[in-house]
C-alpha positions in Angstrom: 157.3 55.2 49.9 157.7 51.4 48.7 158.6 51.2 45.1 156.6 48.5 44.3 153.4 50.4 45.9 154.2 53.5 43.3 154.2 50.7 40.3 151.1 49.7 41.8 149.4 52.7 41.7 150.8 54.1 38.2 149.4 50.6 37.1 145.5 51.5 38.6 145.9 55.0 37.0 147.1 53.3 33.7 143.7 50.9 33.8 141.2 53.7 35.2 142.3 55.7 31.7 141.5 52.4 30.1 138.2 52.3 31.7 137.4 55.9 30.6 138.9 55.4 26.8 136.3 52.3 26.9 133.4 54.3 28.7 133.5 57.0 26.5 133.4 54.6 23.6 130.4 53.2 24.8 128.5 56.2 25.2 129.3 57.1 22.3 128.3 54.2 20.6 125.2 54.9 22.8 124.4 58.3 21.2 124.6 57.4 17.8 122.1 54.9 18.6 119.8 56.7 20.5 119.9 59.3 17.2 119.6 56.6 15.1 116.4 54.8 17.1 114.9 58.0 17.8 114.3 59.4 14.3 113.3 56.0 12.7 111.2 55.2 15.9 110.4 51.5 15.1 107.9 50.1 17.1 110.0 47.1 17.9 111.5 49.6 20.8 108.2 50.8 22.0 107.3 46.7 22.5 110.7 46.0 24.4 109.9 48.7 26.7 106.4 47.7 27.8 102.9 48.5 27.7 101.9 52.5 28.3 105.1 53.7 26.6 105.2 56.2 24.0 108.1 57.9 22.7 108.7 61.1 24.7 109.1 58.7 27.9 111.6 56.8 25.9 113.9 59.8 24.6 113.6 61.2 28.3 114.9 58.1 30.1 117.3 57.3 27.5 118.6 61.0 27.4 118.9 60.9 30.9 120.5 57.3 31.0 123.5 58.8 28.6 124.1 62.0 30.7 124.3 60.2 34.1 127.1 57.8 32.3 128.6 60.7 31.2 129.0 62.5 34.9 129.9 58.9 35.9 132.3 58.9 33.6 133.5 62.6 34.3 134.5 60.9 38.2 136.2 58.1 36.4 138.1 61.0 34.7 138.7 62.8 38.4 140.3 60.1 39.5 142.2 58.9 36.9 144.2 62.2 36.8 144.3 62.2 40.8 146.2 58.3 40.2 148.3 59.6 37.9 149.9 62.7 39.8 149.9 60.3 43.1 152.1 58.3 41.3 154.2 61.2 39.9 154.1 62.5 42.7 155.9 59.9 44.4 157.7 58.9 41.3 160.0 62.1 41.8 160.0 61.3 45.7 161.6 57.8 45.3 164.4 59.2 42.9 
């Protein structure tokens, strides 16, 4: 294998674990706001969200909304760890 392509992809590895550090951060960020919103339950939220919306709806979608980022996130994770024994992988094969 080229060295430079093995740079390469211990650099994509290197940036998909920054993606997930900042992913995780967001959600998060997300939770504590979704525990925050959902026991104060201004109705502020209920008016951004539309007409015929009451607050189950709201925790459901929202709920939902955190645990697909969260699977999302768990492929980021996938693939991260398979980029970074690729590039291990053909770290030890080049030397």
């Amino acid at each position: 294998m080229n060295d430079t392509f093995e740079k390469r992809v211990r650099a994509a590895a290197v940036a998909t674990w920054w993606v997930v550090l900042i992913a995780v951060a967001f959600v998060v960020l997300q939770w504590i706001v979704y525990l925050a919103v959902t026991t104060a339950r201004p109705a502020w939220v209920l008016t951004m969200w539309g007409p015929h919306v009451d607050w189950p709806f709201v925790q459901i979608v929202w709920f939902w909304a955190i645990a697909i980022l969260k699977f999302i996130i768990w492929l980021a994770v996938l693939v991260a760890l398979w980029l970074t024994l690729w590039a291990r992988g053909m770290r030890k094969r080049i030397h």
